[in-house]
C-alpha positions as CSV (number, residue, x, y, z in Angstrom):
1,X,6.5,-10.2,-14.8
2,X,4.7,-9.0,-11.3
3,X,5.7,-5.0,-11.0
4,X,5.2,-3.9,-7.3
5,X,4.4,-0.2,-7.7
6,X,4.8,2.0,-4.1
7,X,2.4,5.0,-4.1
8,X,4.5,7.6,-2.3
9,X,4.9,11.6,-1.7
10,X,5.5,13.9,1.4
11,X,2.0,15.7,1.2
12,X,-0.9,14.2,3.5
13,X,-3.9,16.0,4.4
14,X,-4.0,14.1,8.3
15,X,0.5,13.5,8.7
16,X,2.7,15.4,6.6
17,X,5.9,13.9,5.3
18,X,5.0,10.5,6.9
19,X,6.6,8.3,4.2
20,X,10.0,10.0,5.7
21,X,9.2,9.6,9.9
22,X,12.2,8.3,11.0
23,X,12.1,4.9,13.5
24,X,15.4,3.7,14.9
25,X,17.4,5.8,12.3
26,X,15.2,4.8,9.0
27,X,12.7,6.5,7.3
28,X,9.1,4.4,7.4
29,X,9.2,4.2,3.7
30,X,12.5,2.1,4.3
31,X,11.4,-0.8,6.1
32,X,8.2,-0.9,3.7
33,X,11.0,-1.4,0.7
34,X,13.1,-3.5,3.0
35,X,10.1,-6.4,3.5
36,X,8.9,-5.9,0.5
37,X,11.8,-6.8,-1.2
38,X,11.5,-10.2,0.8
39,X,8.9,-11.6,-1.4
40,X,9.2,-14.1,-3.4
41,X,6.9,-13.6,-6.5
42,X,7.0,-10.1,-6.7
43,X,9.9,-9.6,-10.1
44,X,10.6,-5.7,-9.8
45,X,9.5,-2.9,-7.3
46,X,9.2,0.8,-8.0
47,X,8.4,3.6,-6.3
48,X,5.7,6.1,-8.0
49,X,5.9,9.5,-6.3
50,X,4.8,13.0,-7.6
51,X,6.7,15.9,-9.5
52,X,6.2,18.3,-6.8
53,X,9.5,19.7,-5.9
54,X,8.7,18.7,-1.9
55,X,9.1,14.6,-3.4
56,X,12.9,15.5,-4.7
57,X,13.7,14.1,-1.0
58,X,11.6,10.8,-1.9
59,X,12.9,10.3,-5.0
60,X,16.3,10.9,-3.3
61,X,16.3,8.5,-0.3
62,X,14.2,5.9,-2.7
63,X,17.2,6.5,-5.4
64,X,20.2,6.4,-2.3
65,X,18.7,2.5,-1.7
66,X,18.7,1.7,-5.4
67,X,15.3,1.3,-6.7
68,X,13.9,2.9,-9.5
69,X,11.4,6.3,-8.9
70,X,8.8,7.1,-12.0
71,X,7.6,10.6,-10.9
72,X,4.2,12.0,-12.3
73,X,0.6,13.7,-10.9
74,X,0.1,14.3,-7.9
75,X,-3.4,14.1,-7.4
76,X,-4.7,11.9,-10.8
77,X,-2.5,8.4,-9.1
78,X,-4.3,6.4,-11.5
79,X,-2.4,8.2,-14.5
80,X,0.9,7.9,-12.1
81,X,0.8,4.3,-11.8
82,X,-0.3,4.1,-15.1
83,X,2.8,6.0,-16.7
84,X,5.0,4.2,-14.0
85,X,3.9,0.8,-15.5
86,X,4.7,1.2,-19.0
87,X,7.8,1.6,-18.7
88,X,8.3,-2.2,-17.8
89,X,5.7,-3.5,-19.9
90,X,4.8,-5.8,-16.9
91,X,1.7,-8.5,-17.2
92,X,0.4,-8.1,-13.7
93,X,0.7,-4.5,-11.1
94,X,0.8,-5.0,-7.3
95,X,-0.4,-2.0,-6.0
96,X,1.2,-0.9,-2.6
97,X,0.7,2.4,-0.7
98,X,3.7,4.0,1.7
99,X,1.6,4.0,4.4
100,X,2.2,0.4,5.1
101,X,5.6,0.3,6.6
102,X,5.1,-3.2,8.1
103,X,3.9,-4.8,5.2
104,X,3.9,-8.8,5.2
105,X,6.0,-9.9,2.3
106,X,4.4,-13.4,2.9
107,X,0.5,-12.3,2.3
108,X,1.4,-10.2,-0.6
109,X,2.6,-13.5,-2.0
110,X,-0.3,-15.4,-0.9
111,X,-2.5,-13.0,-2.8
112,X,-0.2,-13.7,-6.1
113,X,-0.6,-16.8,-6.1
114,X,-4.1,-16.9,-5.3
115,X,-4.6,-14.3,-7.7
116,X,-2.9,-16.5,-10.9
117,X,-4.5,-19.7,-9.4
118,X,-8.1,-18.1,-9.7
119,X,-7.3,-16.9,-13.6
120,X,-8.2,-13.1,-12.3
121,X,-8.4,-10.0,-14.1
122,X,-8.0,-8.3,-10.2
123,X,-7.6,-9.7,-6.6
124,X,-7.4,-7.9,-3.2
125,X,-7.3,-8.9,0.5
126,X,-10.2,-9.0,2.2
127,X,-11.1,-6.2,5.3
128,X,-10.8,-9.3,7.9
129,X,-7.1,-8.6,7.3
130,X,-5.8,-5.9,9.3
131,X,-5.2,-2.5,8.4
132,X,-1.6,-1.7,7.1
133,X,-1.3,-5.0,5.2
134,X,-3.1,-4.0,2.2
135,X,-2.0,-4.6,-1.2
136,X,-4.2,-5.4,-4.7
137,X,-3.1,-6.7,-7.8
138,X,-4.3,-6.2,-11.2
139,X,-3.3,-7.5,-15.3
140,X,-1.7,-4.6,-16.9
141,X,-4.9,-4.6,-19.1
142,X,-6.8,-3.7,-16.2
143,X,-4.8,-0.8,-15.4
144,X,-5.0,0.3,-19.1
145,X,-8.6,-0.2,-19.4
146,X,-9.5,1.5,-15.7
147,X,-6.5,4.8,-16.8
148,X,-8.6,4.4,-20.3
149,X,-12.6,5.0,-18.9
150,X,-12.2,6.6,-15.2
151,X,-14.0,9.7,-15.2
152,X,-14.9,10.5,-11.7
153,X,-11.8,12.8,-9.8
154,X,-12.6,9.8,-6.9
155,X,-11.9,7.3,-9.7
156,X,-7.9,9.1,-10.7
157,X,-7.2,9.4,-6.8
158,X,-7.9,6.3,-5.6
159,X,-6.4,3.3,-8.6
160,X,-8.8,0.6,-8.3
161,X,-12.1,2.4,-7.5
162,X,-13.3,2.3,-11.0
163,X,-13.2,-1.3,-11.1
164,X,-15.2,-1.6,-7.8
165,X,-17.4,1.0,-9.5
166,X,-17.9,-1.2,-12.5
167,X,-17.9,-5.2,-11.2
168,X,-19.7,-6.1,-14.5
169,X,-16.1,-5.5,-16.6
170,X,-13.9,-7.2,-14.7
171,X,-13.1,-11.3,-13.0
172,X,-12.7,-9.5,-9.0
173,X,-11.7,-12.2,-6.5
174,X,-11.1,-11.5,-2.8
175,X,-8.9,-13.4,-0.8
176,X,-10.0,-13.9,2.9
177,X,-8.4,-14.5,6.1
178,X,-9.0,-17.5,8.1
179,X,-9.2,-15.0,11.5
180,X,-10.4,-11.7,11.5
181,X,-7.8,-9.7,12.5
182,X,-9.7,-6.3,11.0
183,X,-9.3,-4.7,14.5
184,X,-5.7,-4.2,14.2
185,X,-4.3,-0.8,12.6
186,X,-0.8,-0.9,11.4
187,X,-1.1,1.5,8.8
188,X,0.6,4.9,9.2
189,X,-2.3,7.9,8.4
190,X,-2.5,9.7,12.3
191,X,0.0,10.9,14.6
192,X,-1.4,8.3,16.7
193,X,-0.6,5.5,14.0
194,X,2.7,6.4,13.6
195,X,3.4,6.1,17.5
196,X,1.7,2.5,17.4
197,X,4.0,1.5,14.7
198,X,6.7,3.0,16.3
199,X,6.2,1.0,19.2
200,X,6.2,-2.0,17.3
201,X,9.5,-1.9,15.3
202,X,11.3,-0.9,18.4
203,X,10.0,-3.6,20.0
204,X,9.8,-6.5,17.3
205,X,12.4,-5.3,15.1
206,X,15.5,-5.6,17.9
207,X,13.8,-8.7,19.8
208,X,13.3,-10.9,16.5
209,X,16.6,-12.5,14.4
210,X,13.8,-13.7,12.2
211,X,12.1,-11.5,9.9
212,X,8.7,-9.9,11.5
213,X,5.6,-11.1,9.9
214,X,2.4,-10.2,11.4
215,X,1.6,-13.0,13.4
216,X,4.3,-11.6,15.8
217,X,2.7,-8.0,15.3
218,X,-0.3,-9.4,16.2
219,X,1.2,-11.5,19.2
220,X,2.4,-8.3,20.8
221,X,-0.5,-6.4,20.6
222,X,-2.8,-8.8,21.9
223,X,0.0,-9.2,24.9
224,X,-0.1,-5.2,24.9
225,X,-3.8,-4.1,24.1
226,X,-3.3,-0.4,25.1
227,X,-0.8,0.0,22.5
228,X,-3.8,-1.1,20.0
229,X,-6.2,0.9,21.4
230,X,-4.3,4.3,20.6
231,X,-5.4,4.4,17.5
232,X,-8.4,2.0,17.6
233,X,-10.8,5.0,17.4
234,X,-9.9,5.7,13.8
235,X,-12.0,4.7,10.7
236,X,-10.8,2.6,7.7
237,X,-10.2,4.1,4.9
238,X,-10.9,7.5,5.4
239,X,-9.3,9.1,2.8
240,X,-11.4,7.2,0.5
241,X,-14.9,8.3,2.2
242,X,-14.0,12.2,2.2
243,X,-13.0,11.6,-1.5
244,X,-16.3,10.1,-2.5
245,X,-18.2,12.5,-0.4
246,X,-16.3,15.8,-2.8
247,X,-16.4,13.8,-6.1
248,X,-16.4,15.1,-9.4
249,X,-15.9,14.3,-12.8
250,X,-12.9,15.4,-14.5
């Protein structure tokens, strides 16, 4: 069994509440859910958000569209997804964050099947694959052993770091990407993100009967390069850099 586990919660140090920004009448967190739920490998897909009483409005809309919440820590995600995974007693975790509304259904099976064809303990995408698409997946072993041995307060933030931290334990593979599309941003982290991605589903999501995979993202920002360049000035992964640079161990 492949568990999809979606990191969400309303508090974010750079764009509060933007799992809930509303685009054409739907929170951001719905169309994530919606395309996700296109996939073809992926068996069962929950939503991991916190305890804090300002995610009862997650786990309400996530609840209202009828897919399972697991609520835990807010700040120690490893134990979240951890906890959120037992439950199901699944053999592989697909690891997706909210801030990916326009997730591609299509790569995140790519990367399961690539992932089972290489015999991996863990497999991501590349960074030649734009920003917003992200996903990882991991055995359920590997999420045991990483909740089992992190240490570092970087490590229980951020799931997969102790693995990166420790290649020597685990079989890692990377998928690539035949292009490199790493100058796109479709993530949602900025103000300025969110208007990008805004732009895009009212454009793609009422001009296409088919479903919206990122070649057609891509296709309309390269016919519409200053909608790119709004938030082109913004640097990957940033949350991850300022939580390395005040890292502990807990």
């Amino acid at each position: 069994m492949i568990l999809a586990i979606v990191q969400a919660r309303m508090s974010s140090n750079r764009l509060q509440g933007k799992v809930l920004k509303e685009v054409m009448g739907k929170p951001l967190i719905g169309y994530l859910l919606e395309r996700l739920s296109a996939s073809k490998r992926i068996n069962k897909i929950i939503v991991a958000t916190t305890t804090d009483k300002d995610d009862d409005v997650v786990y309400d809309y996530v609840k209202s569209l009828q897919f399972d919440v697991y609520r835990g820590s807010n700040q120690n995600v490893l134990s979240r997804y951890y906890f959120a995974a037992v439950k199901y007693k699944p053999d592989s975790v697909m690891r997706i964050t909210a801030d990916c509304p326009l997730i591609d259904p299509g790569i995140c099976d790519r990367l399961i099947d690539f992932y089972i064809k290489e015999k991996a303990d863990y497999a991501c995408l590349s960074q030649r694959f734009a920003e917003g698409l992200d996903s990882e997946i991991f055995t359920f072993k590997v999420l045991e052993d990483m909740h089992k041995n992190a240490k570092k307060k970087s490590e229980r933030e951020h799931v997969s770091l102790f693995l990166h931290n420790n290649p020597g334990m685990f079989n890692k593979r990377i998928l690539d990407n035949a292009a490199d599309d790493s100058k796109y941003r479709i993530t949602v982290d900025e103000p300025e993100d969110f208007e990008v991605v805004k732009t895009l589903i009212e454009n793609l999501y009422k001009a296409n009967s088919d479903f919206l995979d990122f070649q057609a993202i891509k296709k309309f920002l390269d016919k519409n390069p200053e909608i790119s360049r709004k938030n082109s000035h913004i640097i990957r992964n940033e949350g991850l850099l300022k939580s390395l640079q005040n890292d502990s161990t807990i």
